[in-house]
Chimera marker file (.cmm) of the C-alpha trace (Angstrom):
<marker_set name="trace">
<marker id="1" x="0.000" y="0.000" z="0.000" r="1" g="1" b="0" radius="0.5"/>
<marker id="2" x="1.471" y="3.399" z="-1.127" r="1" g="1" b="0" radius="0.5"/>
<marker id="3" x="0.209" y="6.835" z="-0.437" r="1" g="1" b="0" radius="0.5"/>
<marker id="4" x="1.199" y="9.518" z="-3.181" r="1" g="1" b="0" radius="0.5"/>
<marker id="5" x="2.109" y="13.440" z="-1.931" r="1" g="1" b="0" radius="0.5"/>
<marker id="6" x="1.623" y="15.677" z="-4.681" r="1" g="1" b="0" radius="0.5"/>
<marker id="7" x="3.585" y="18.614" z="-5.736" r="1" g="1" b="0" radius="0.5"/>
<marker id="8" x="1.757" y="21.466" z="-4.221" r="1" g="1" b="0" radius="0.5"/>
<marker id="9" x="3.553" y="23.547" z="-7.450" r="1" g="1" b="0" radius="0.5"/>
<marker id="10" x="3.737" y="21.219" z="-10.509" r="1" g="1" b="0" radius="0.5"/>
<marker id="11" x="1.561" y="18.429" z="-11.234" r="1" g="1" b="0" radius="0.5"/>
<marker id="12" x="2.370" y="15.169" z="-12.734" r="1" g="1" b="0" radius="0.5"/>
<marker id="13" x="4.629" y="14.439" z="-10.350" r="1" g="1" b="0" radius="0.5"/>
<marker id="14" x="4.552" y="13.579" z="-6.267" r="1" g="1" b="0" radius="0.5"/>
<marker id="15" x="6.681" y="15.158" z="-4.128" r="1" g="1" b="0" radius="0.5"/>
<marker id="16" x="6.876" y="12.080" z="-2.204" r="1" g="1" b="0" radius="0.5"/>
<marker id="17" x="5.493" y="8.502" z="-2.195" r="1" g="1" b="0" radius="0.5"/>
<marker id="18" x="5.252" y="6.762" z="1.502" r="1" g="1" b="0" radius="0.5"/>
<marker id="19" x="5.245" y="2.938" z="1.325" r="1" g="1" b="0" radius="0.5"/>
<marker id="20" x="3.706" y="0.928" z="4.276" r="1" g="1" b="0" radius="0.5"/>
<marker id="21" x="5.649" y="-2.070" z="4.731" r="1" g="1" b="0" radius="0.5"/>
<marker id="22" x="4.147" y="-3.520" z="7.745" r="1" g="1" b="0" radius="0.5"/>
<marker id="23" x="5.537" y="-1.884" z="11.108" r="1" g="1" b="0" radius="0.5"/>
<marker id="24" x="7.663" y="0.718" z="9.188" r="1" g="1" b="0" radius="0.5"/>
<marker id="25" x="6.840" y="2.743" z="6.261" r="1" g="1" b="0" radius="0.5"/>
<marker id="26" x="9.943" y="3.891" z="3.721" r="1" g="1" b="0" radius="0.5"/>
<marker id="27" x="9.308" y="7.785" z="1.882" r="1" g="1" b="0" radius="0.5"/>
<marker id="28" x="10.599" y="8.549" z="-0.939" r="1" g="1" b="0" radius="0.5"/>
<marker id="29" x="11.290" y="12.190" z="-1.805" r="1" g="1" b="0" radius="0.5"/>
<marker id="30" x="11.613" y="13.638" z="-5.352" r="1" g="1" b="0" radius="0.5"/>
<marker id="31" x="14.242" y="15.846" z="-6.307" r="1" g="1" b="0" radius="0.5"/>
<marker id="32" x="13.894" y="19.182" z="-5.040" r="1" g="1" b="0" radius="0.5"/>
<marker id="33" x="15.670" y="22.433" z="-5.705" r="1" g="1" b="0" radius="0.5"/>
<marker id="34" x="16.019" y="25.759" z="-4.056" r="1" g="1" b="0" radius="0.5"/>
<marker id="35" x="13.367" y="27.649" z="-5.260" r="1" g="1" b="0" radius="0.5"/>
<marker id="36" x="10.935" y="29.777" z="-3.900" r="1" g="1" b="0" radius="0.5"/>
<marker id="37" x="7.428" y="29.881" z="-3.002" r="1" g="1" b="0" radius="0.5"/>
<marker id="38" x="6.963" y="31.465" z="-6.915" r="1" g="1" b="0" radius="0.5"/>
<marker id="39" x="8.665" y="28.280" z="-7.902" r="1" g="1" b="0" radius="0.5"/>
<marker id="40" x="12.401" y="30.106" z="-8.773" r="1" g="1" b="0" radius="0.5"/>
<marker id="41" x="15.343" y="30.097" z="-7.639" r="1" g="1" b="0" radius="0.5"/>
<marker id="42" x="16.132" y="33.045" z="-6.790" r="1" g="1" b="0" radius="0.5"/>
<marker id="43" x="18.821" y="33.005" z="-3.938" r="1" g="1" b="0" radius="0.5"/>
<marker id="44" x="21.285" y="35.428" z="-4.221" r="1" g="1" b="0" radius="0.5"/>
<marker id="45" x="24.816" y="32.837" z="-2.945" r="1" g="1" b="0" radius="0.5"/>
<marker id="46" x="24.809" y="29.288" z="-3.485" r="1" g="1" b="0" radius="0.5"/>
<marker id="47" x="24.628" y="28.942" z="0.695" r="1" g="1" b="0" radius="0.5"/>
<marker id="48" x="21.210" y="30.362" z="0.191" r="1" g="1" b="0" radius="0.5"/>
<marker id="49" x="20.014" y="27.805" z="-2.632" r="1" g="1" b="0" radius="0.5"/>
<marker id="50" x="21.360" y="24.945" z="-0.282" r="1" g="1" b="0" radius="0.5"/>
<marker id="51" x="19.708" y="26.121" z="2.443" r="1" g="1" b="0" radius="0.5"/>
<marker id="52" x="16.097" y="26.740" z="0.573" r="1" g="1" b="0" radius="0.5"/>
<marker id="53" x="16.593" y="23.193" z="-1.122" r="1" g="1" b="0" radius="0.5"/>
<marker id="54" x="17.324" y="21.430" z="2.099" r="1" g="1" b="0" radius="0.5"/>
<marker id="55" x="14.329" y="23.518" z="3.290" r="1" g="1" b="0" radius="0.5"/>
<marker id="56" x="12.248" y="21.897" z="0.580" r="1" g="1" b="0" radius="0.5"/>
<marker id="57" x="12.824" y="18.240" z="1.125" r="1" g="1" b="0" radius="0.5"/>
<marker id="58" x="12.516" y="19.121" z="5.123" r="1" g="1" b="0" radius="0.5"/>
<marker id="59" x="8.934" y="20.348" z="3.756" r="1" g="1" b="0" radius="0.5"/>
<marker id="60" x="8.081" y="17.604" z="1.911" r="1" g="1" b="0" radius="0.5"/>
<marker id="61" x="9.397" y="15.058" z="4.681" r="1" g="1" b="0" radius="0.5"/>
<marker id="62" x="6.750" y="16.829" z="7.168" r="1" g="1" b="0" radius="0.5"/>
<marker id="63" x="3.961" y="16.593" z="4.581" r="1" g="1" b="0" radius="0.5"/>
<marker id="64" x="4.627" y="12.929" z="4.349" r="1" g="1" b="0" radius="0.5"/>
<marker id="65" x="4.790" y="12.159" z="8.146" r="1" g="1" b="0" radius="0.5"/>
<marker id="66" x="8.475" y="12.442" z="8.707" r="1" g="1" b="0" radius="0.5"/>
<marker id="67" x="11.872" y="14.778" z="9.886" r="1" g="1" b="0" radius="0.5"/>
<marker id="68" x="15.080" y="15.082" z="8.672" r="1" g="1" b="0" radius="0.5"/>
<marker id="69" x="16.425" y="13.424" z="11.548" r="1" g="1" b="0" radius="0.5"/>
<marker id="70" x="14.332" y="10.039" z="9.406" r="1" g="1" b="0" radius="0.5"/>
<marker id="71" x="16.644" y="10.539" z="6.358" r="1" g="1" b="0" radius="0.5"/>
<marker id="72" x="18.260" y="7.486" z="6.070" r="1" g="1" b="0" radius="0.5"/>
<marker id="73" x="19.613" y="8.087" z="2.000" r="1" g="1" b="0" radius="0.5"/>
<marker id="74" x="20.066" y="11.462" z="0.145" r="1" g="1" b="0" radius="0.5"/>
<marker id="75" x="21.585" y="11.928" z="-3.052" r="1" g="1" b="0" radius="0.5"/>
<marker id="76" x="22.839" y="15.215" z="-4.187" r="1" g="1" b="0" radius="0.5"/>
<marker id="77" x="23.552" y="16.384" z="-8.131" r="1" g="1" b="0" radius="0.5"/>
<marker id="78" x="25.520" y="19.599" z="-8.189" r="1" g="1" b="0" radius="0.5"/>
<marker id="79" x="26.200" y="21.380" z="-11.059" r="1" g="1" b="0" radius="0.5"/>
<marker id="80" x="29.614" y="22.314" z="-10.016" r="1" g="1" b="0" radius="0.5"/>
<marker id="81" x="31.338" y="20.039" z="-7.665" r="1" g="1" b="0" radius="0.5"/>
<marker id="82" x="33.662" y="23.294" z="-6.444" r="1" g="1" b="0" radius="0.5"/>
<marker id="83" x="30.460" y="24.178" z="-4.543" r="1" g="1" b="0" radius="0.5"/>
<marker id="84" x="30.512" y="20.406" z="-2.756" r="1" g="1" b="0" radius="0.5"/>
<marker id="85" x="31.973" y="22.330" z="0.288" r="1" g="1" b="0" radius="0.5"/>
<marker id="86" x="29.388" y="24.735" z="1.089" r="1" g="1" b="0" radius="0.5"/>
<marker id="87" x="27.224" y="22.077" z="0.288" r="1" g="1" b="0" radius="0.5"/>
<marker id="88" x="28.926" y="19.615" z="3.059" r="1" g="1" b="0" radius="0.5"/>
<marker id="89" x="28.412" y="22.105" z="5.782" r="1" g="1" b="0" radius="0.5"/>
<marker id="90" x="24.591" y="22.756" z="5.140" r="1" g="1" b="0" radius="0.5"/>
<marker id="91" x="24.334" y="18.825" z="5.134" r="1" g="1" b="0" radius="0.5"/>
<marker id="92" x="26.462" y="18.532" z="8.691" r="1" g="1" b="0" radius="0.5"/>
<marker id="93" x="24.020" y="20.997" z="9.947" r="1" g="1" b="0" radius="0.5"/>
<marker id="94" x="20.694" y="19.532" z="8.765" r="1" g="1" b="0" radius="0.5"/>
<marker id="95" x="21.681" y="16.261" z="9.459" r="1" g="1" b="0" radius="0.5"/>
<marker id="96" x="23.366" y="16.935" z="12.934" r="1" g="1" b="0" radius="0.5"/>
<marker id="97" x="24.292" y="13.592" z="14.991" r="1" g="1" b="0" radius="0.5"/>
<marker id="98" x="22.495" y="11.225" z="12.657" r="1" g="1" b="0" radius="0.5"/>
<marker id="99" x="24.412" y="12.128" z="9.030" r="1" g="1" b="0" radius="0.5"/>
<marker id="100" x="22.426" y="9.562" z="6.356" r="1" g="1" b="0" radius="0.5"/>
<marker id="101" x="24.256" y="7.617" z="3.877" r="1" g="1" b="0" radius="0.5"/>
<marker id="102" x="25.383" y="10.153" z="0.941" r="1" g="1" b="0" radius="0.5"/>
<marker id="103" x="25.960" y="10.243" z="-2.541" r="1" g="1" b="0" radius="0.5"/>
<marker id="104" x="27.138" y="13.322" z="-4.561" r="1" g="1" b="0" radius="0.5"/>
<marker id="105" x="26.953" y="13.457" z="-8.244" r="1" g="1" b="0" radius="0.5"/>
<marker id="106" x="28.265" y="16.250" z="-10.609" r="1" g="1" b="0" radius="0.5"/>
<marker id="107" x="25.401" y="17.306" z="-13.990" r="1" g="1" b="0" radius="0.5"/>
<marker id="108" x="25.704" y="19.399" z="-16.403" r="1" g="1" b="0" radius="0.5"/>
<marker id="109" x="22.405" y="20.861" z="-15.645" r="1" g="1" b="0" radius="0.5"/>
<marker id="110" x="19.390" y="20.810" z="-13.536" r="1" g="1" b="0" radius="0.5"/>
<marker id="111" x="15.504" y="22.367" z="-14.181" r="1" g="1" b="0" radius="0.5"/>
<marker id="112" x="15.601" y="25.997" z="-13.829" r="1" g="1" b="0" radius="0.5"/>
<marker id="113" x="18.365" y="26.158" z="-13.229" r="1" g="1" b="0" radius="0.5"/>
<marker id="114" x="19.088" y="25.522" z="-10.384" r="1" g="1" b="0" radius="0.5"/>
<marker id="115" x="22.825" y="24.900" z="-8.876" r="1" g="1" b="0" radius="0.5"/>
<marker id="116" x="21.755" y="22.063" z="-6.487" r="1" g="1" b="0" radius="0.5"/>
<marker id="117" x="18.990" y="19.012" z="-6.402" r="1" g="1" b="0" radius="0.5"/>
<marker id="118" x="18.743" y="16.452" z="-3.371" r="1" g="1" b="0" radius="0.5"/>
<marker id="119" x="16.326" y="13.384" z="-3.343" r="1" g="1" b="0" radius="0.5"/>
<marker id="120" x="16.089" y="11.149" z="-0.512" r="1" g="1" b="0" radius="0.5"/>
<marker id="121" x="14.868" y="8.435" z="1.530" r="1" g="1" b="0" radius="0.5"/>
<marker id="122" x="13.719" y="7.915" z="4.728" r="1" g="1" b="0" radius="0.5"/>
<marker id="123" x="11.776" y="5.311" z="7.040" r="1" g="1" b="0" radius="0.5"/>
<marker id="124" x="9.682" y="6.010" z="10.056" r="1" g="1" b="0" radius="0.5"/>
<marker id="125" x="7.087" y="3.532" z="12.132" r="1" g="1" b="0" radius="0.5"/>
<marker id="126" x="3.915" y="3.014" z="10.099" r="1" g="1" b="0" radius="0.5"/>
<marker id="127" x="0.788" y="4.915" z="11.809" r="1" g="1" b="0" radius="0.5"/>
<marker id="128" x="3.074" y="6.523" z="14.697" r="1" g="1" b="0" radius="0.5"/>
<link id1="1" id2="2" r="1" g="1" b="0" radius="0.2"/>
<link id1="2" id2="3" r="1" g="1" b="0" radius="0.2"/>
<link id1="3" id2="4" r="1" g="1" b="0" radius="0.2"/>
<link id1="4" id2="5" r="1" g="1" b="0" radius="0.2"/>
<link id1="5" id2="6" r="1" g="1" b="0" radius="0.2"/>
<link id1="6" id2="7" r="1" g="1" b="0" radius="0.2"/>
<link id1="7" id2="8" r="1" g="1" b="0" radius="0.2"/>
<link id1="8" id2="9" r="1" g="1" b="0" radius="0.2"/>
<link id1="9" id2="10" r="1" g="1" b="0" radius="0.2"/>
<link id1="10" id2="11" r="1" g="1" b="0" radius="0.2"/>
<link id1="11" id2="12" r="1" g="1" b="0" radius="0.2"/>
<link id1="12" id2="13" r="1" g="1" b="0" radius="0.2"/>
<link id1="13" id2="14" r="1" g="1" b="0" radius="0.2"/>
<link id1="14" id2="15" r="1" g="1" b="0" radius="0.2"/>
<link id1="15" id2="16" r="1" g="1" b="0" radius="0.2"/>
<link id1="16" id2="17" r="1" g="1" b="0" radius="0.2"/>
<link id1="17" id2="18" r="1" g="1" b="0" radius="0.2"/>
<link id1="18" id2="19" r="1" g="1" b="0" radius="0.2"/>
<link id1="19" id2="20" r="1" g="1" b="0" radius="0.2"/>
<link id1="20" id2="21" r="1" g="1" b="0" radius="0.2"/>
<link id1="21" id2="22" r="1" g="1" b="0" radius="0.2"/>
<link id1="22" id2="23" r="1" g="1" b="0" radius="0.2"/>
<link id1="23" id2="24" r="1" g="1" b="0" radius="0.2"/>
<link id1="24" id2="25" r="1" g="1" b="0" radius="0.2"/>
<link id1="25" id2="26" r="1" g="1" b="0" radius="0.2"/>
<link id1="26" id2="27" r="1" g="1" b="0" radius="0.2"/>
<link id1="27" id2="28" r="1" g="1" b="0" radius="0.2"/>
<link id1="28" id2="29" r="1" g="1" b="0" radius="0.2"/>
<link id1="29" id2="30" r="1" g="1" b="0" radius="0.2"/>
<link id1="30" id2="31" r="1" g="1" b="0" radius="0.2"/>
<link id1="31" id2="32" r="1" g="1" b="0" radius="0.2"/>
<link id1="32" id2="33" r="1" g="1" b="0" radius="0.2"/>
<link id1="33" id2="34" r="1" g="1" b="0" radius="0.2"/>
<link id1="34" id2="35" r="1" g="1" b="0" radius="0.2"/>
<link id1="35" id2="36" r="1" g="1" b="0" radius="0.2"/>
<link id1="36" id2="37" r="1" g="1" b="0" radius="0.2"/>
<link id1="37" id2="38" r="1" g="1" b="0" radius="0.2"/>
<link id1="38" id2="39" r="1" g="1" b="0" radius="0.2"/>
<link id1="39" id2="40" r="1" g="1" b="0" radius="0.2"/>
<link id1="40" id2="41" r="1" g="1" b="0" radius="0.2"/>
<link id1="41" id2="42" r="1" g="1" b="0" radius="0.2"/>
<link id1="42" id2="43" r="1" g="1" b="0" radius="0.2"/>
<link id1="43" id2="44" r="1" g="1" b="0" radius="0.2"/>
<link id1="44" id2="45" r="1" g="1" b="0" radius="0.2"/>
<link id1="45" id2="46" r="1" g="1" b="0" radius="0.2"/>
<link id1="46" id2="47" r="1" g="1" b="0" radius="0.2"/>
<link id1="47" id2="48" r="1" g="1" b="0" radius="0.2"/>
<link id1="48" id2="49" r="1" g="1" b="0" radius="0.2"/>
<link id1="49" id2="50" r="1" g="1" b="0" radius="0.2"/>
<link id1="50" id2="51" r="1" g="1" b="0" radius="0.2"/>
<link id1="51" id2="52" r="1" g="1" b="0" radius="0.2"/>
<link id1="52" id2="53" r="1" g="1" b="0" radius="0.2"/>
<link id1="53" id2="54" r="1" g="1" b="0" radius="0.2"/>
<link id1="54" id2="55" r="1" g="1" b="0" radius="0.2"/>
<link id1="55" id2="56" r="1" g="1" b="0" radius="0.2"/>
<link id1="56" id2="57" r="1" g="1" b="0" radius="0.2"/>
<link id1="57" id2="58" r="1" g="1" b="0" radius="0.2"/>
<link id1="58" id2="59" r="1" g="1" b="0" radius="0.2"/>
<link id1="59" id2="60" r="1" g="1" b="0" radius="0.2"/>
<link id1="60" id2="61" r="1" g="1" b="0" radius="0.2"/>
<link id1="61" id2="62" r="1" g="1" b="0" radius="0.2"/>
<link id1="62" id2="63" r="1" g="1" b="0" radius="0.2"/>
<link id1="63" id2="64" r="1" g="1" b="0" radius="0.2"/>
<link id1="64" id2="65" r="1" g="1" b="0" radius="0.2"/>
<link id1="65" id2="66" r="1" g="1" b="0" radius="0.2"/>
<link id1="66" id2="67" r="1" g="1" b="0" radius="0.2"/>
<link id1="67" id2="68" r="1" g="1" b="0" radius="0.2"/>
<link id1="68" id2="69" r="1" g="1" b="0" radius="0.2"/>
<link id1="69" id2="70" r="1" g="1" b="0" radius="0.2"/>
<link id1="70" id2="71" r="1" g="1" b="0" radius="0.2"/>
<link id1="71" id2="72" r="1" g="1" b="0" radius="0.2"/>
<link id1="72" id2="73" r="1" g="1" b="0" radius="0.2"/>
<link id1="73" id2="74" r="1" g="1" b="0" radius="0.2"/>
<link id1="74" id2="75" r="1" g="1" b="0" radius="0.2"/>
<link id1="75" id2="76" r="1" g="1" b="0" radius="0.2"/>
<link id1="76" id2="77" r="1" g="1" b="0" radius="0.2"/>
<link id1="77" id2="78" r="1" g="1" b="0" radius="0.2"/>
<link id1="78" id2="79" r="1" g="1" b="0" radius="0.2"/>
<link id1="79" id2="80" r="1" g="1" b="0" radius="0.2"/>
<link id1="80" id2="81" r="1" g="1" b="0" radius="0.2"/>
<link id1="81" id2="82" r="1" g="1" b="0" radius="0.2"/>
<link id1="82" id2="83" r="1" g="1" b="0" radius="0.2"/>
<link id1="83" id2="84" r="1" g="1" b="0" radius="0.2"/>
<link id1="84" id2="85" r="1" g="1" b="0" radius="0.2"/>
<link id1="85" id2="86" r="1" g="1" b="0" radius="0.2"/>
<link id1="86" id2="87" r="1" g="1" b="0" radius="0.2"/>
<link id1="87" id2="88" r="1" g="1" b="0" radius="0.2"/>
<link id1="88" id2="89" r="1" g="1" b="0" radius="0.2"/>
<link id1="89" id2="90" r="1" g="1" b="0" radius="0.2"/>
<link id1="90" id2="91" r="1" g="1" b="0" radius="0.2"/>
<link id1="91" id2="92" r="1" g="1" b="0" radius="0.2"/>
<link id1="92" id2="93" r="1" g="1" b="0" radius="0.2"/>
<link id1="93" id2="94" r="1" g="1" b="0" radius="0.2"/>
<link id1="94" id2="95" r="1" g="1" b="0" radius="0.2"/>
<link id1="95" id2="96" r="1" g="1" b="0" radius="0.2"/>
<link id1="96" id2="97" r="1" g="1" b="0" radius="0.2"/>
<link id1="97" id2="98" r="1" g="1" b="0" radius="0.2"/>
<link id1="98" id2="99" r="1" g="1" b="0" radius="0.2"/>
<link id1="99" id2="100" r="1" g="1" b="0" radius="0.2"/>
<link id1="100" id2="101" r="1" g="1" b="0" radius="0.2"/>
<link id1="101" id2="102" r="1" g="1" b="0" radius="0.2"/>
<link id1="102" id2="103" r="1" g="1" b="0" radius="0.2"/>
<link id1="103" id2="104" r="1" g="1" b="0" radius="0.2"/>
<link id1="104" id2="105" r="1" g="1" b="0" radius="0.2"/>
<link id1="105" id2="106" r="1" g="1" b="0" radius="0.2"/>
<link id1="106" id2="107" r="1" g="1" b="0" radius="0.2"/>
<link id1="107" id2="108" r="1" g="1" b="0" radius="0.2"/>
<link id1="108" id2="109" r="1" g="1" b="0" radius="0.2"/>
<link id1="109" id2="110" r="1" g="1" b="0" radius="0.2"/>
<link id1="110" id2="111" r="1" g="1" b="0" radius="0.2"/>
<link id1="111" id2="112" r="1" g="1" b="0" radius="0.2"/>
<link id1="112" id2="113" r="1" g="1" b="0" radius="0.2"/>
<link id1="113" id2="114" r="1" g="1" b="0" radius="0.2"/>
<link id1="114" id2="115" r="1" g="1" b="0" radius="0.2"/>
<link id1="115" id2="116" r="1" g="1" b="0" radius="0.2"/>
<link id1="116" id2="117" r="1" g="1" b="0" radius="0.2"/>
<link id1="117" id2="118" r="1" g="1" b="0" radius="0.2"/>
<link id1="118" id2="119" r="1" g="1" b="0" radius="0.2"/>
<link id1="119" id2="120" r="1" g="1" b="0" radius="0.2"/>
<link id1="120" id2="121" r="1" g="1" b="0" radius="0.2"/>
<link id1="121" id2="122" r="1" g="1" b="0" radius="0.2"/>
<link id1="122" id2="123" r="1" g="1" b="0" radius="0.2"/>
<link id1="123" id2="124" r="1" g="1" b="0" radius="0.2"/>
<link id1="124" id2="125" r="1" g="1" b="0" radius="0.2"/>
<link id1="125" id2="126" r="1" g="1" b="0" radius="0.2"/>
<link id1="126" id2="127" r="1" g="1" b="0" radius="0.2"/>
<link id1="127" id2="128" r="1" g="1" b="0" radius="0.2"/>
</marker_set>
């Protein structure tokens, strides 16, 4: 059984799809970005569009019955690894004491463009 979160922005896709496997559930967040509530992204440093794309998948976590601190998988696409610093310390601070298995992946591009895109995965008790 599998409960679908839309995209409160764009349709066609879900944000995030929960999966009830018996006494835990798994979530599995889309790709988000660091855009805006006009759907842009429109920070002005690259700290900024971490911080409003972290922001994002924190939002669509707590839409879908979970925290960051549930994370147990994120993978990040960067468009420049030279930013994979400022990136690593917005992660140690989201993620603080309970840092989720990690992947990194350099693109040449991402939708509007955007410099940074995390997905993830997380598991929490069903019905808690």
């Amino acid at each position: 059984m599998f409960k679908r979160i839309p995209n409160e922005m764009i349709g066609g896709f879900s944000d995030a799809l929960v999966v009830e496997m018996g006494d835990y559930s798994t979530i599995y967040i889309s790709g988000h970005v660091g855009n805006d509530a006009s759907g842009k992204v429109t920070a002005k440093s690259f700290a900024e569009e971490v911080d409003l794309c972290l922001a994002n998948v924190a939002s669509a976590l707590k839409r879908s019955g979970a925290g960051l601190k549930d994370v147990v998988r994120i993978t990040c696409y960067l468009t420049d690894l030279a930013d994979y610093s400022v990136y690593a310390k917005a992660r140690a601070a989201a993620f603080q004491g309970s840092p989720p298995a990690s992947a990194t992946v350099q693109v040449a591009g991402l939708l509007v463009n955007a410099k940074i895109e995390i997905d993830a995965i997380a598991v929490v008790k069903t019905n808690r």
